[in-house]
C-alpha positions in Angstrom: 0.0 0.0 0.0 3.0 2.1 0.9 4.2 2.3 -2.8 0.8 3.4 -4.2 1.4 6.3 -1.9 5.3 7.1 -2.8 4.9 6.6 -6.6 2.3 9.5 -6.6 4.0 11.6 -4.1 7.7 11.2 -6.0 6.0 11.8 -9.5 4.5 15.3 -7.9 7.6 16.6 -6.3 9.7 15.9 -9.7 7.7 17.1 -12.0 7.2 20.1 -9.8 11.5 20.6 -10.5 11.1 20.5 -14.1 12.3 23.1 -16.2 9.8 26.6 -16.7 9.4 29.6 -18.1 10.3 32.8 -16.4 9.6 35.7 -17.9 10.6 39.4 -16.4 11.3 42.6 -17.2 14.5 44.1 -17.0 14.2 47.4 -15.4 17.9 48.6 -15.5 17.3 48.6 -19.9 14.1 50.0 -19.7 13.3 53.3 -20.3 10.2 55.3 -21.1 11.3 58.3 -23.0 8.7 61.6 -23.8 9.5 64.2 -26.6 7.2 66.7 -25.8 8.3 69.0 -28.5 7.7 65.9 -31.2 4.7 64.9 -28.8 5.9 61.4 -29.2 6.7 58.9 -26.9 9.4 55.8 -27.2 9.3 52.9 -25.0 12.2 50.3 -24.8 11.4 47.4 -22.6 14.0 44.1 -22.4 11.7 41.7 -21.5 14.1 38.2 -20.4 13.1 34.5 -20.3 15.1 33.8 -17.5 13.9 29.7 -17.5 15.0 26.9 -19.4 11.6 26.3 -21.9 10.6 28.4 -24.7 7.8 30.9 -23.9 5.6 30.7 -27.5 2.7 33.0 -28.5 3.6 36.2 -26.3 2.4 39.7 -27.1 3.6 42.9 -24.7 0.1 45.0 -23.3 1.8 47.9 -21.8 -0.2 49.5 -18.7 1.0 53.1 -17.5 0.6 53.6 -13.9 2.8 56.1 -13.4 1.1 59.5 -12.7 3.4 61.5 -15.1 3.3 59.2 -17.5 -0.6 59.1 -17.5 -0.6 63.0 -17.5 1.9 63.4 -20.8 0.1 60.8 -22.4 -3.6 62.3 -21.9 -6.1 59.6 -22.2 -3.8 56.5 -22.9 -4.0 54.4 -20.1 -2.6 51.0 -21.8 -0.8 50.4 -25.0 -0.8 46.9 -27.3 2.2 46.5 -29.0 0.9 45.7 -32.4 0.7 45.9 -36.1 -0.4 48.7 -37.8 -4.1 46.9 -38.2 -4.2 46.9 -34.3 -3.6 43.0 -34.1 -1.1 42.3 -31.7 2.7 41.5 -32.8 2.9 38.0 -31.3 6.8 37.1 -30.6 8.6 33.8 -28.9 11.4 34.1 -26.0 13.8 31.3 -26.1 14.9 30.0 -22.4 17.6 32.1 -21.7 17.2 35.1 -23.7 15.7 38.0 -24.0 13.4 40.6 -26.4 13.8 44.7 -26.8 
């Protein structure tokens, strides 16, 4: 009865250590940048897989929180980053790299 219980238990815990995506955001590369005289606004973001997997089928929503950000940019409150029909750019991260 005892091994009906382990196999289950030992199957959880190592498949629980498997290899994952991690994705983050790399806040030392980013940088929101405002031209008010060219009323234009640039937005570089290094987004890192820092897991082993591939992460397939992402697309970047941006969402400003930032009260000064919010003011210079009016009504704009989130941003998709997508193609000029307004579908969203889809992109993949390998494990171990990153996307600008």
């Amino acid at each position: 009865m005892k091994k009906y219980i382990i196999l289950p238990l030992l199957l959880a815990v190592l498949t629980a250590c498997g290899p994952e995506v991690t994705i983050e955001i790399d806040e030392e590369r980013t940088h929101i940048i405002f031209d008010e005289e060219r009323e234009m606004i640039s937005l570089y973001i290094r987004i890192i897989n820092k897991g082993e997997l591939p992460a397939k089928d992402l697309y970047a929503l941006f969402l400003f929180t930032d009260e000064n950000v919010q003011t210079a940019l009016g009504e704009l409150r989130e941003l998709t980053f997508s193609d000029s029909h307004g579908v969203p750019e889809v992109f993949q991260l390998n494990g171990g790299s990153s996307f600008l």
